[in-house]
N, C-alpha and C positions, 0 to 999 in steps of 0.2 A: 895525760893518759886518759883512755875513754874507759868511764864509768858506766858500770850496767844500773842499772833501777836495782833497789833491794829487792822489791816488793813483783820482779817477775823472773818469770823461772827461766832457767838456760836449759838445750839439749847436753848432752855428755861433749857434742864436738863443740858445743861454742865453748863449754867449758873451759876445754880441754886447749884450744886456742886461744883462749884470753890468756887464759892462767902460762901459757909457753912463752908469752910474749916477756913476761915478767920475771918467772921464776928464777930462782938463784943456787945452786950451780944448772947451769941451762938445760934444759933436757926437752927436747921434740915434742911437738903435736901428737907423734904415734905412740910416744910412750906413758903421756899420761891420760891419755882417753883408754890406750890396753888398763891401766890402773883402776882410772875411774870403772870402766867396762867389768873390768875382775872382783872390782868394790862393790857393784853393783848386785852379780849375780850371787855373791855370796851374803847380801842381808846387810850389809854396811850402809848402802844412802836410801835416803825413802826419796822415794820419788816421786814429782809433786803429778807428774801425769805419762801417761805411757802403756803399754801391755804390761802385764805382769809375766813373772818372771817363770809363773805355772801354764801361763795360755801360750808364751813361745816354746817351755817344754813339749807344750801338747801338738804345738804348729811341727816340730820337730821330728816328733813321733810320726805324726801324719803325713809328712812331706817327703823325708830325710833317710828311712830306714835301708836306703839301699846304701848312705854312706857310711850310717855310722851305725852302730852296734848297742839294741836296747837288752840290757839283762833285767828279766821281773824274778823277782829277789822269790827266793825260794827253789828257783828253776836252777840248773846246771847254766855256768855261765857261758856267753857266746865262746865259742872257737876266735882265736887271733892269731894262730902260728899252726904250720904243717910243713911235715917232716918231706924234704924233696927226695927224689931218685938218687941224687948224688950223695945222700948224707947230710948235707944242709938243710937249713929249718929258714923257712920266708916267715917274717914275723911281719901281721899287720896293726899300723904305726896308728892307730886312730884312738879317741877315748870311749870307755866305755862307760855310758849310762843305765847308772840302777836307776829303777822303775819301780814302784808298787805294784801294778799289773797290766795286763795286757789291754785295759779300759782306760784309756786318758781322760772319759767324763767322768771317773767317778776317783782318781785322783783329791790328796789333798796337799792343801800348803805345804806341810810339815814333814811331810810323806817323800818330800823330791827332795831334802836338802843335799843329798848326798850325791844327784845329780847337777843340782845345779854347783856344787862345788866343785866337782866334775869339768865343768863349763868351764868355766871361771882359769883352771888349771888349765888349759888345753883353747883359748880362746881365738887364738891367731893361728889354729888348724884350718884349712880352708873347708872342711866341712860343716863350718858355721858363716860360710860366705854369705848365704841368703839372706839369712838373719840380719846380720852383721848392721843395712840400713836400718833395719827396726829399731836397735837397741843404741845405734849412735846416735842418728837423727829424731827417733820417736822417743825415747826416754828422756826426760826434764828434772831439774831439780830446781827450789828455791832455796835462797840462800840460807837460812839456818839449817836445811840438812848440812849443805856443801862443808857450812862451819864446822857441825859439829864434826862430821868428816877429818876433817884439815887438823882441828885440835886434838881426835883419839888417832892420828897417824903423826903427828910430832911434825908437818909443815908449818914453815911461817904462811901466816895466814895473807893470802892475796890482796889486791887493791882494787880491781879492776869489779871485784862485784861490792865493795862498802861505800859504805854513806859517807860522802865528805864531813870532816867533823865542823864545815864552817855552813853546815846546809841549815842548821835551822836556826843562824845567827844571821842568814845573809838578807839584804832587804827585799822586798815584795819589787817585780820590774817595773819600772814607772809604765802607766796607762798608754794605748798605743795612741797617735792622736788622730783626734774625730776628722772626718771629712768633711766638709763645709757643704752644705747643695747650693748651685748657683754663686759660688765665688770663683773664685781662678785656680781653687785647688781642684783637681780635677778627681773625680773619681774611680777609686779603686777598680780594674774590667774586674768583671765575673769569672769565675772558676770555675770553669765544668769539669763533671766528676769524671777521671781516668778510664776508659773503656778496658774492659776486660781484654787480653786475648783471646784467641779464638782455640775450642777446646779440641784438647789433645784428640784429633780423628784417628789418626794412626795409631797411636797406643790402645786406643779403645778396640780398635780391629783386630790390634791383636791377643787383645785379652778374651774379646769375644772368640773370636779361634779358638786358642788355648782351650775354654770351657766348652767348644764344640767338642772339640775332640774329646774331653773325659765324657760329656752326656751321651756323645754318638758309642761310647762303651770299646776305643780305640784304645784307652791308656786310660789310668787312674791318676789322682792328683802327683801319688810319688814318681811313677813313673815318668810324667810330663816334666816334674823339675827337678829328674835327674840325667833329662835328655841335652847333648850338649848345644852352646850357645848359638855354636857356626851353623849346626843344620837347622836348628829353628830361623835362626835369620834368613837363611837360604831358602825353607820353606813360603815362609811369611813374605820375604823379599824386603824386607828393613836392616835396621842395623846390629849387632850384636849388642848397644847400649840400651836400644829400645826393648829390646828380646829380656836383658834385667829387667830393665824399667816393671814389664809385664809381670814377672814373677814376683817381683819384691811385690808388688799393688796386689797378686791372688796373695800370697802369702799373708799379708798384710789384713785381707779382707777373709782370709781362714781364722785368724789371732782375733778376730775384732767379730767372730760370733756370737751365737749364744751362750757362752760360755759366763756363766757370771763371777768364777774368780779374777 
């Protein structure tokens, strides 16, 4: 079985694929990264690197508000259902996040629990699709959160992130052996160092786009990405992957301003 390093941290999806490979009664990749994911938002793992879980609130706020519905507590809450012509009532199926107010800078930790438990309940709505790479692939853990995790939810604890218990009984590897100069052993070529590829041109074209368009005062950020995927591709003239690709990277680089929580 392949053992991770104690000593470095996993995203939520390696986690969450190590840990399926093993576990017992079996259960999918999808369902324990939603686990991990829902552990996450509601204060259960610390997480050793990543956005916090108040700057994707705020990314949300600022992104998002045409999908989902912010209530600031004190205010009458949003409308979610109206009464049709026919007698019938359309109820809309989304969750709703309390807020502190209408200022996402001046937010505090403490102040959003309610929202992010929120999250947490309602995760595999697809109005958390944007996000969605931040929080699997940019959230990290090292192994004694994951533990203690794993021991306050009554899992048997994994394998695939512990120290073999023969690692620091095992011998030191024997020495590799020298190479002679001028004998008949001949020496090792040189190793040149791996060249880079060559940087994403097209994604960057279209990230530049994207932020034309809000500076030239066309669209604002929420607007922009709640515009759908086929017409921006079709715009742009790339692919519907790269047109994500683009969002999740502004989103990404909204979450990772100056925001110091």
């Amino acid at each position: 079985m392949l053992r991770r390093s104690p000593e470095k941290s996993l995203t939520l999806f390696q986690i969450a694929d190590d840990w399926s490979r093993e576990i017992q009664p079996a259960r999918s990749l999808d369902e324990l990264l939603n686990e991990l994911v829902k552990a996450w938002w509601r204060g259960e793992l610390d997480a050793g690197s990543g956005p916090t879980r108040l700057k994707l609130l705020r990314a949300l706020f600022k992104t998002s508000r045409a999908e989902i519905p912010f209530w600031v507590k004190g205010e009458d809450p949003p409308q979610t259902s109206w009464e049709l012509p026919d007698g019938g009532v359309e109820v809309l199926i989304v969750p709703v996040l309390p807020i502190p107010s209408s200022e996402p800078e001046a937010w505090a930790v403490e102040e959003c629990a309610a929202a992010y438990d929120a999250i947490a309940e309602h995760w595999r709505d697809s109005c958390f699709d944007l996000i969605s790479p931040l929080v699997t692939g940019g959230i990290s853990l090292f192994e004694p959160a994951f533990a203690q995790w794993i021991a306050a939810c009554g899992h048997t604890p994994p394998e695939f992130w512990r120290r073999p218990q023969s690692h620091s009984l095992s011998p030191d590897p024997p020495p590799a052996p020298a190479f002679a100069v001028g004998s008949n052993v001949s020496t090792p070529p040189k190793l040149s160092p791996r060249k880079r590829g060559p940087v994403p041109a097209t994604l960057q074209r279209v990230k530049n786009g994207m932020y034309g368009e809000v500076r030239s005062g066309k669209m604002n950020i929420e607007q922009l990405m709640s515009l759908p995927e086929d017409s921006l591709a079709a715009q742009f003239s790339v692919s519907r992957d790269t047109i994500r690709r683009a969002k999740n990277a502004i989103l990404s680089e909204i979450v990772e301003d100056r925001n110091p929580d």
